[in-house]
NUDONU-83989 format. One record per residue: x, y, z of N, C-alpha, C in turn. Coordinates in steps of 0.001 Angstrom, whole numbers, plus 524288, in hexadecimal, padded with zeros to 5 digits. Layout:
# residues N
{nc1 = X; nc2 = Y; nc3 = Z; cac1 = X; cac2 = Y; cac3 = Z; cc1 = X; cc2 = Y; cc3 = Z} $
...
This chain:
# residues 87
{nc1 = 7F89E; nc2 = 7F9BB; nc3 = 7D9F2; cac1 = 7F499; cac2 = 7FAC2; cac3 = 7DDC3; cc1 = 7F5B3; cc2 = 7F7EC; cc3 = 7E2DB} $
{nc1 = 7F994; nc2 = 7F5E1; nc3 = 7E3A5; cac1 = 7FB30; cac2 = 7F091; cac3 = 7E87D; cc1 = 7FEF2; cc2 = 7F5E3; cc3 = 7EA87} $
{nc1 = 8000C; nc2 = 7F5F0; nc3 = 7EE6B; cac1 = 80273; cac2 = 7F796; cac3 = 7F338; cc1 = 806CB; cc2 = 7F54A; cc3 = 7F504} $
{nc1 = 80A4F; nc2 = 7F5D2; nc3 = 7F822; cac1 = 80DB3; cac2 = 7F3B0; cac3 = 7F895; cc1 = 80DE3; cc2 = 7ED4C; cc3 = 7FBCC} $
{nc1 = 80B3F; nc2 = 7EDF9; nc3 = 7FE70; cac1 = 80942; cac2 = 7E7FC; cac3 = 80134; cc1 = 806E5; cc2 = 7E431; cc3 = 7FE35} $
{nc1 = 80451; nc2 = 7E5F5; nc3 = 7F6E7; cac1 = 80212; cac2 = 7E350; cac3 = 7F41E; cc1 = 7FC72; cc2 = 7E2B5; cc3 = 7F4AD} $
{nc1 = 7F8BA; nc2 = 7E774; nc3 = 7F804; cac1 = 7F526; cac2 = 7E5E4; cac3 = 7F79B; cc1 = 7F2A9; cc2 = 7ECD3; cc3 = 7F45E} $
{nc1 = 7EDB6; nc2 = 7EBAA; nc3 = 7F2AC; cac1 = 7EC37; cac2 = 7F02D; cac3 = 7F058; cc1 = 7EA33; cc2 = 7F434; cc3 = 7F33A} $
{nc1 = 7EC5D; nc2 = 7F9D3; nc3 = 7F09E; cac1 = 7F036; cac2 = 7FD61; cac3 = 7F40C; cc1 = 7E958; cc2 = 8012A; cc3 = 7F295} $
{nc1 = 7E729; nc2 = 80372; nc3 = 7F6AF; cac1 = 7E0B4; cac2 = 80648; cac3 = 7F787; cc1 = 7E1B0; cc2 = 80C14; cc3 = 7F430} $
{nc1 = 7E72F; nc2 = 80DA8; nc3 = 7F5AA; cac1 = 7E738; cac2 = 81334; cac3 = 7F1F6; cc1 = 7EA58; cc2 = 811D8; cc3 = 7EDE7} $
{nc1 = 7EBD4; nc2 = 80D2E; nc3 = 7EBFF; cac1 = 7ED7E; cac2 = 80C90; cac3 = 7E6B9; cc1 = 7E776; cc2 = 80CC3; cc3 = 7E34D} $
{nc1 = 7E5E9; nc2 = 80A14; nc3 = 7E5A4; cac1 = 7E0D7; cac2 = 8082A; cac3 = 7E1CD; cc1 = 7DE27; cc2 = 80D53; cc3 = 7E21F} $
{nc1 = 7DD98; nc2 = 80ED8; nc3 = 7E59A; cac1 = 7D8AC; cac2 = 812CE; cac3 = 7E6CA; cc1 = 7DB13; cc2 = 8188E; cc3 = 7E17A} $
{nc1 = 7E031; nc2 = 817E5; nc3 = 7E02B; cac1 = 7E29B; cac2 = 81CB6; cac3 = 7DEBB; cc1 = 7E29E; cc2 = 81A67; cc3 = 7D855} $
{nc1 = 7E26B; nc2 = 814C5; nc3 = 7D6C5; cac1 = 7E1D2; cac2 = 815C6; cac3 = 7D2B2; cc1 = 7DDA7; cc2 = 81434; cc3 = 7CFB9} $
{nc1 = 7D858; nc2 = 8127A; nc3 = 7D30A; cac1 = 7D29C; cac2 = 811BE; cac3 = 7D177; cc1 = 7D26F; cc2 = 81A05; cc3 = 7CFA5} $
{nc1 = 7D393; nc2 = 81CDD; nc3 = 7D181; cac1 = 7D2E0; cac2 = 82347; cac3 = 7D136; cc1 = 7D5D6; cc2 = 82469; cc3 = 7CD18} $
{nc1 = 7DA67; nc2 = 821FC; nc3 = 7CC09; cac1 = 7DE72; cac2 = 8237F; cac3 = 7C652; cc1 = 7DA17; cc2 = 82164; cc3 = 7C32D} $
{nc1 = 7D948; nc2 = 81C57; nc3 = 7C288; cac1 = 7D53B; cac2 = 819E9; cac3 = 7BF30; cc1 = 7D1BC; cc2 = 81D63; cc3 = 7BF8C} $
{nc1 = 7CE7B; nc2 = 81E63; nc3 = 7C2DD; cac1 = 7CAF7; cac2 = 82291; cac3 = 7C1DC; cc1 = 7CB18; cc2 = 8280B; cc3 = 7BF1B} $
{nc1 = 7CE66; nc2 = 828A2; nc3 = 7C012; cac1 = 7D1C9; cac2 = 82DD0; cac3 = 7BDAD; cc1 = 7D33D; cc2 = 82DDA; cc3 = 7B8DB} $
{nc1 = 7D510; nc2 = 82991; nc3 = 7B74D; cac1 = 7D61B; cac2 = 8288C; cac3 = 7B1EC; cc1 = 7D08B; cc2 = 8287B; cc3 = 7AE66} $
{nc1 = 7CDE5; nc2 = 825A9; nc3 = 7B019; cac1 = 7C702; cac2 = 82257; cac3 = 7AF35; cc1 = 7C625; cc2 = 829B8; cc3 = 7ABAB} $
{nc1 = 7C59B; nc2 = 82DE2; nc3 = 7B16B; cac1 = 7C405; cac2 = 831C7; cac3 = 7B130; cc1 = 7C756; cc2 = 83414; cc3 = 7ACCF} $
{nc1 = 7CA39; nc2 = 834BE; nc3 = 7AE0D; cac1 = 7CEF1; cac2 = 8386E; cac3 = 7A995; cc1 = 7CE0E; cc2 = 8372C; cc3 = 7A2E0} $
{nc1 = 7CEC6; nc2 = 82F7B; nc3 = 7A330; cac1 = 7CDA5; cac2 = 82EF4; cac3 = 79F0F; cc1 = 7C625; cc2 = 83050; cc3 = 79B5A} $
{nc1 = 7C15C; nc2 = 830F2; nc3 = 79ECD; cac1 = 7BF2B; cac2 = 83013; cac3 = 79EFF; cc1 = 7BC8B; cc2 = 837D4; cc3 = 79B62} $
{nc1 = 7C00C; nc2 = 83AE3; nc3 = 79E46; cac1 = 7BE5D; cac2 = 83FB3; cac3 = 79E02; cc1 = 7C2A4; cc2 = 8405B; cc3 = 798AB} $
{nc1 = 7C64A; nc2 = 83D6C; nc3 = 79807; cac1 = 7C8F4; cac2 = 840D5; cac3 = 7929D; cc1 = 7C7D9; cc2 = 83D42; cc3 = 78F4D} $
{nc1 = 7C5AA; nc2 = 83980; nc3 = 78D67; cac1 = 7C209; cac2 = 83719; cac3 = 788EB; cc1 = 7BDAA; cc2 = 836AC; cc3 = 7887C} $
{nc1 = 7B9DC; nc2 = 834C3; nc3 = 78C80; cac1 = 7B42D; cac2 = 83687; cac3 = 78B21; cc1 = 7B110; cc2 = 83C39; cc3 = 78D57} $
{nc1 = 7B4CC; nc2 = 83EAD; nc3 = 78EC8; cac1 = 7B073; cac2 = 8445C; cac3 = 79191; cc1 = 7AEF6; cc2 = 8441C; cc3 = 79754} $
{nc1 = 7B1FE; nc2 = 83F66; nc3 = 798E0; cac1 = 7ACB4; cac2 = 83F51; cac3 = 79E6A; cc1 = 7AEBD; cc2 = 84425; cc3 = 7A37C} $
{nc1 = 7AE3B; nc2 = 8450B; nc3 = 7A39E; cac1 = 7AFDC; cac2 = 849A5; cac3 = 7A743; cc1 = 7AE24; cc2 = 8466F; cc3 = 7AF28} $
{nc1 = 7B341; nc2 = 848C5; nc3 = 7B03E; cac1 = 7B583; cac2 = 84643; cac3 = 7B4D4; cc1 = 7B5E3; cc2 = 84AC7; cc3 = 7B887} $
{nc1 = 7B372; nc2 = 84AED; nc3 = 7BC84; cac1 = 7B424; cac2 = 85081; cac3 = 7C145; cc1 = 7B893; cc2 = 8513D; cc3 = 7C2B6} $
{nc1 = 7BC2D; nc2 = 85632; nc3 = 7C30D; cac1 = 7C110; cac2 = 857B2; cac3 = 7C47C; cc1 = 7C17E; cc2 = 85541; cc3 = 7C8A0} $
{nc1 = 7BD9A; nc2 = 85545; nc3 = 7CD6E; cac1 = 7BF57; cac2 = 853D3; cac3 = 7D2E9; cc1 = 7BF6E; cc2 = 84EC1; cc3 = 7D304} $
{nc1 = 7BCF2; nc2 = 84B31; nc3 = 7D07D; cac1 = 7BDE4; cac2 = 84613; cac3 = 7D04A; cc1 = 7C232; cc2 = 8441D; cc3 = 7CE0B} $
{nc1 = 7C41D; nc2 = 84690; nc3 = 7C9C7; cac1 = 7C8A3; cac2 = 8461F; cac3 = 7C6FB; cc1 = 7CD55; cc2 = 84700; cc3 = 7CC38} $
{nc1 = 7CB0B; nc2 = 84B64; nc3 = 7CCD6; cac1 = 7D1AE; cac2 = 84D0A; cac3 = 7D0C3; cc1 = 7D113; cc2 = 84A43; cc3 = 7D6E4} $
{nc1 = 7CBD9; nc2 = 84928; nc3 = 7D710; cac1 = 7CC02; cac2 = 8456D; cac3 = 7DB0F; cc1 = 7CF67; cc2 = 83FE7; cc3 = 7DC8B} $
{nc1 = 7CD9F; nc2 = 83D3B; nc3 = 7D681; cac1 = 7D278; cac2 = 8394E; cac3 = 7D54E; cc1 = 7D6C5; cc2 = 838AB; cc3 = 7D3EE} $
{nc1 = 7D7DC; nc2 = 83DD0; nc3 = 7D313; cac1 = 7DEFB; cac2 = 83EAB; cac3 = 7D212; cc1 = 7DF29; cc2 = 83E87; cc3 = 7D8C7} $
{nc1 = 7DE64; nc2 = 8400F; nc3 = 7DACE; cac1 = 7E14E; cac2 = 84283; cac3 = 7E061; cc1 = 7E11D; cc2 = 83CFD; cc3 = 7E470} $
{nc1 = 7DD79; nc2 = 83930; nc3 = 7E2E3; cac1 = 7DEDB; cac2 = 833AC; cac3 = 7E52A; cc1 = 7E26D; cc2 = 83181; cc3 = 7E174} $
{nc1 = 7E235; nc2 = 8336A; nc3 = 7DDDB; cac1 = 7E74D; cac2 = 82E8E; cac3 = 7DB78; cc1 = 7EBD6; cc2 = 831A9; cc3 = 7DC15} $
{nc1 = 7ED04; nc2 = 835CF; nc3 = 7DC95; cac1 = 7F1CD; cac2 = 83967; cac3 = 7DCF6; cc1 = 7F2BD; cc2 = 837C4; cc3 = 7E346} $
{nc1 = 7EF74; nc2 = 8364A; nc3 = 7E71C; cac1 = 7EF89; cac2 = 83792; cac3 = 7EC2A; cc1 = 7F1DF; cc2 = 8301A; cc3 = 7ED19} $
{nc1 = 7EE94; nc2 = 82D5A; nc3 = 7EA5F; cac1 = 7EF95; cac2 = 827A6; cac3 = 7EA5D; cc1 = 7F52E; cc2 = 82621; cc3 = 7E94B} $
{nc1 = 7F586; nc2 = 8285E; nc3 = 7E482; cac1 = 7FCB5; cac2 = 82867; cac3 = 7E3A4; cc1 = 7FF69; cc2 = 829A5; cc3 = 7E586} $
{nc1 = 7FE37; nc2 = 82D29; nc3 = 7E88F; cac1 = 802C2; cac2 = 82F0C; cac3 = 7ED01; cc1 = 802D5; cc2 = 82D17; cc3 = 7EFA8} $
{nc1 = 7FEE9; nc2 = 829C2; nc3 = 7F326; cac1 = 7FF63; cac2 = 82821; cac3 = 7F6E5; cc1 = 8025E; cc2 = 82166; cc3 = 7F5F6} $
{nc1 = 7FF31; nc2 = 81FE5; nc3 = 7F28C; cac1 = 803E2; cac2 = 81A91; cac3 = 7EFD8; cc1 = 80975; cc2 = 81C50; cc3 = 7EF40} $
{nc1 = 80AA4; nc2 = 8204A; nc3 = 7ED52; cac1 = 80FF9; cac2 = 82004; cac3 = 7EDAE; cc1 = 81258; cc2 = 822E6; cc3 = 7F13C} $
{nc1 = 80F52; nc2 = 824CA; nc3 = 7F4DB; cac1 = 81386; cac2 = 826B3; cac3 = 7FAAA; cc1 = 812A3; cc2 = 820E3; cc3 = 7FE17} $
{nc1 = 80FCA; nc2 = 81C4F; nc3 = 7FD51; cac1 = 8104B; cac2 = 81861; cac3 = 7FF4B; cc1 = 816AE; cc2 = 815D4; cc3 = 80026} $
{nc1 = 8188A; nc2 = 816FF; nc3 = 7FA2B; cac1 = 81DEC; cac2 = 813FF; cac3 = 7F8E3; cc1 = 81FEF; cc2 = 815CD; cc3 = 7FCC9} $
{nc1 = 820F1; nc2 = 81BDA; nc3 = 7FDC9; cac1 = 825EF; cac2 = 81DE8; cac3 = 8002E; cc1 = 82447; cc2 = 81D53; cc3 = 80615} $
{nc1 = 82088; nc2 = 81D4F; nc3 = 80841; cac1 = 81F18; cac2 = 81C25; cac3 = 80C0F; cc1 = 82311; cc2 = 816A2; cc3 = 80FF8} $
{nc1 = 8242D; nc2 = 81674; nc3 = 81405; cac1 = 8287F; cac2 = 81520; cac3 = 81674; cc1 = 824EF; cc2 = 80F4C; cc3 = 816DF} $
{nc1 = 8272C; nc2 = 80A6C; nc3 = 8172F; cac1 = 82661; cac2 = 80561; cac3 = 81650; cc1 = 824E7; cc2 = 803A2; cc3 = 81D92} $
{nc1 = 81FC3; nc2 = 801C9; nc3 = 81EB3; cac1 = 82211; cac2 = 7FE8C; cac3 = 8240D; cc1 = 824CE; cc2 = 7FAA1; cc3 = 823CB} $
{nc1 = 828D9; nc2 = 7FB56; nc3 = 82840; cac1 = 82C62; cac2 = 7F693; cac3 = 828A7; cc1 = 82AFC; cc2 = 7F41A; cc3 = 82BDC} $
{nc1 = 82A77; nc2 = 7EF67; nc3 = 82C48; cac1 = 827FE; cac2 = 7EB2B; cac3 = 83007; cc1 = 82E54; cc2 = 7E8F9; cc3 = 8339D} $
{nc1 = 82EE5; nc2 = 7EA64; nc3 = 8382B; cac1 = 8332A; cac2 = 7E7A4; cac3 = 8399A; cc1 = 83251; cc2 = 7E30F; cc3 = 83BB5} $
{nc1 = 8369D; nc2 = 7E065; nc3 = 83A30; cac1 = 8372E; cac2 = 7D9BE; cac3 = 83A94; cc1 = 83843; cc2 = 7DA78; cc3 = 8433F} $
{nc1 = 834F3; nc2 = 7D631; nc3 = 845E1; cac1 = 8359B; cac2 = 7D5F5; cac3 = 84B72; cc1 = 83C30; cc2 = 7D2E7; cc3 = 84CEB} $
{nc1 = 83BFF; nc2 = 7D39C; nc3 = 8512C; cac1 = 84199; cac2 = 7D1C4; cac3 = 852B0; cc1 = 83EAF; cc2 = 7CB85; cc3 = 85471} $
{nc1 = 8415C; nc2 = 7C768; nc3 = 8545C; cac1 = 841B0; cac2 = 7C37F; cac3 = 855AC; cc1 = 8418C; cc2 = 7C361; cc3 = 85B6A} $
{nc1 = 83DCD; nc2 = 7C095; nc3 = 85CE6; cac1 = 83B00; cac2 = 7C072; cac3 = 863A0; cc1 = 84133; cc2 = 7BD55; cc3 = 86637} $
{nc1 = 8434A; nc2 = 7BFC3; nc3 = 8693E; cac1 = 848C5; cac2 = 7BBCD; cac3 = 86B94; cc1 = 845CC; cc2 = 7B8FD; cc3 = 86F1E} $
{nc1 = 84950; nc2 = 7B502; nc3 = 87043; cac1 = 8465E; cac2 = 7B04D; cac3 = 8751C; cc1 = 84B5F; cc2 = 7B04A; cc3 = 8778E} $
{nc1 = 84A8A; nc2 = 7AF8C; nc3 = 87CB6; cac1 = 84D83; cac2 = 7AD97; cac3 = 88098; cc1 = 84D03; cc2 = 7A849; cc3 = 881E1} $
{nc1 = 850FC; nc2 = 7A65C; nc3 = 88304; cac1 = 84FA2; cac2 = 7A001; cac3 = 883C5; cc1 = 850B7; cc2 = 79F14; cc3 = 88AC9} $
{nc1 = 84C42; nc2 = 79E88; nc3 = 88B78; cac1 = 84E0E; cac2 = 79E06; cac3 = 891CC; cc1 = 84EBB; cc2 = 79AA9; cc3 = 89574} $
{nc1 = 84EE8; nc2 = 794DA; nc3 = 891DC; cac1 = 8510E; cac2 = 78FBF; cac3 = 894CA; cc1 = 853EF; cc2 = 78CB3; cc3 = 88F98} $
{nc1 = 85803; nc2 = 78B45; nc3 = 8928E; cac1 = 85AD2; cac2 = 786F8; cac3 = 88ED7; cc1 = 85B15; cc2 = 78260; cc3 = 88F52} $
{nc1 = 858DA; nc2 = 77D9F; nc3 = 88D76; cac1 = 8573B; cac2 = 778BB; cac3 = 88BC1; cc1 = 85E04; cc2 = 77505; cc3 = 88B95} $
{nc1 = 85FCB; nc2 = 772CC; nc3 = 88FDA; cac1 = 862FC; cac2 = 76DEC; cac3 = 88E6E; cc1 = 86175; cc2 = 76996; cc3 = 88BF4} $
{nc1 = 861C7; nc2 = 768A1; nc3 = 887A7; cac1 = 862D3; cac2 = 7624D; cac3 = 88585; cc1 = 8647D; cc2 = 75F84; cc3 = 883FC} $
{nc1 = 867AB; nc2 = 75F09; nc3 = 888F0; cac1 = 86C94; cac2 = 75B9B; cac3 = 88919; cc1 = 8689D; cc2 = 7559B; cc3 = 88961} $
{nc1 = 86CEE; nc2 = 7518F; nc3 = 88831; cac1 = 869E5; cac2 = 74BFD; cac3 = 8879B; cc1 = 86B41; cc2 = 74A9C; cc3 = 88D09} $
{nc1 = 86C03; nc2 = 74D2E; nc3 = 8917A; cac1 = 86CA6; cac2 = 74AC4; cac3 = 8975E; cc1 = 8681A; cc2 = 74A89; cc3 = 8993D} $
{nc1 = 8636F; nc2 = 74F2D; nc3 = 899FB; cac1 = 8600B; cac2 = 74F4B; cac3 = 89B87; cc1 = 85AA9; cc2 = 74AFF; cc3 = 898BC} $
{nc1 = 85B94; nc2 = 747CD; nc3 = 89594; cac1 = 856EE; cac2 = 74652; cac3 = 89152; cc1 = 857E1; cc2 = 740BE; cc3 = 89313} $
């Protein structure tokens, strides 16, 4: 459910609170009878079918690259004698 940065990922979770649900339902209607509405049923397939896809077109999805800055150059525009004549 963590994301690639390690923090928790809104359509990971969101896609499998609806599998859980889905399951809840599925299991719910083929052992005790309870009968579950088609559109709700197919409602939650189509976020978790839609959730999964979108988690995994994340992977292939192209990475930002952060480029490293160039080092600020300095000019040095006076040069310092210290010789031991002047001291």
């Amino acid at each position: 459910m963590l994301s690639s940065e390690g923090k928790v990922s809104s359509k990971r979770f969101v896609t499998f609170v609806c599998l859980l649900f889905m399951l809840i339902g599925y299991t719910a209607n083929l052992f005790w009878d309870f009968t579950i509405e088609s559109d709700l049923f197919q409602s939650l397939q189509w976020i978790v079918m839609a959730g999964l896809g979108f988690t995994a077109a994340e992977n292939f999805s192209p990475k930002e690259v952060v480029e490293e800055e160039e080092p600020i150059k300095t000019t040095v525009t006076h040069e310092y004698d210290y010789s031991d004549d002047e001291i």
